[in-house]
Phi, psi and omega in degrees: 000133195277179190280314194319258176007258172338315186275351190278317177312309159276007164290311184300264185341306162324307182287349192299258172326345172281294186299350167260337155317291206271296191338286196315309205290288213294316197290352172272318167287344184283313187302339181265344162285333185287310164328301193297314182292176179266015155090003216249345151071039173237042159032038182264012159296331207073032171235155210282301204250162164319277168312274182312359160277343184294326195255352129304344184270352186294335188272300178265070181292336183280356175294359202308335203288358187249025152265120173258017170270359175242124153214048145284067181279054178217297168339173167212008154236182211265138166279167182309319195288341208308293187250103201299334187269343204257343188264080174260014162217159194033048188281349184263333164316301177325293190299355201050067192000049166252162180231205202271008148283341155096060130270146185256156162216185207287313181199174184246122184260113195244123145310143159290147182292141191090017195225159181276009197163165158315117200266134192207122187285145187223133188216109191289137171292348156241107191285344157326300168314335155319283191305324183298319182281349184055044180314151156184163181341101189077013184296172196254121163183146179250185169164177195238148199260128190213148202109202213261332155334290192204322159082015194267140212256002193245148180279155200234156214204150187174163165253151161294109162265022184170157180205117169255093198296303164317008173214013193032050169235137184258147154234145204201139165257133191264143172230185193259156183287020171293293145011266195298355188264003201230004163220005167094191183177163180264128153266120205242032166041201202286142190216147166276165155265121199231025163185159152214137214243128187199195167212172231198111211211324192230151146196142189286317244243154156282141170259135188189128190319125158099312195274160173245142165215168174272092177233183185249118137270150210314312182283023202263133180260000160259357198066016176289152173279134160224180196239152172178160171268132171295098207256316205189138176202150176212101163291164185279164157278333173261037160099358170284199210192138165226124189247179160208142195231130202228170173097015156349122181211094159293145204176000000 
């Protein structure tokens, strides 16, 4: 056996090994990327699902920065600011009650348990269109909220829970677009936002009927503060609160 031969052998094997190596290597970052990201499938990376961005990242690991619930990017764990959703207890102490502009506001707005998202009352600008598109209950449908309401520049996905066709007002829960890009959806164009219903688990400040504050909900995908007055609060038993808040602002 020549010497070529023999290095040749050890070349093959090298590379043998190399590819069970990198095999092993890629099955381990998916799972440790699949850890990382935040699970919420709202495809502004461009990809439809979590996982399958996990599994572009076993190849590309330096793309993690196009998840915009993370922002350590470098890290392979979530910095506090990382996930709005993945933190459910002392997320406004982590912040120093700044949100990502390094503004403060007041509390943290939690979804209900068991509901898919933020609950949020609506009035499309042509309230007409309830009835022409014939909206109703659990139907799939977007639209962007605009104006002196709330003014947010990202288009918001949701399910419908309720509709008062007389008065062209929608209630809804907002969710991330995997839904509407993979069973379709109703577009109900541009809307104010004129309430949101949640609860209140973390706060610096007393809540109380009649005042406006600054607060973050937890699932705002940009982390901006936004403002409203508190219209109706009921404390829990266990020292949270369930409000409902109108008077709408980003700000």
């Amino acid at each position: 056996m020549t010497s070529d031969m023999i290095n040749g052998e050890i070349r093959y094997i090298l590379r043998k090994g190399t590819f069970n190596f990198i095999h092993m290597f890629k099955e381990s970052n998916i799972r440790s990327d699949a850890a990382t990201l935040p699970g919420l499938d709202c495809g502004a990376c461009g990809f439809r699902t979590c996982e399958l961005f996990s599994n572009h990242l076993a190849l590309n690991p330096g793309d993690l920065k196009l998840c915009i619930h993370i922002e350590n990017r470098t890290a392979k764990t979530l910095d506090p600011v990382a996930c709005m959703s993945c933190h459910h207890n002392g997320l406004g102490e982590k912040l120093g009650w700044k949100d990502n502009l390094k503004r403060d506001f007041d509390f943290v707005l939690d979804s209900f348990d068991n509901e898919p998202g933020p609950r949020e009352t609506i009035l499309p600008y042509n309230p007409a269109l309830v009835k022409e598109l014939g909206v109703k209950k659990d139907d799939i449908m977007i639209g962007r909220p605009m104006g002196m309401s709330c003014g947010c520049p990202v288009t918001h996905c949701g399910i419908v829970t309720g509709v008062d066709a007389r008065n062209g007002v929608i209630n809804w829960c907002v969710t991330g677009p995997l839904r509407p890009r993979s069973e379709g959806f109703i577009d109900i164009g541009y809307y104010t936002a004129q309430g949101y219903e949640g609860l209140i688990k973390e706060t610096k400040s007393e809540i109380k009927i009649g005042l406006r504050y600054w607060f973050l909900p937890r699932r705002c995908m940009l982390q901006w503060r936004h403002s409203g007055l508190v219209n109706a609060v009921t404390k829990l038993k266990d020292g949270g609160f369930k409000v409902r808040i109108e008077g709408l602002f980003i700000g």
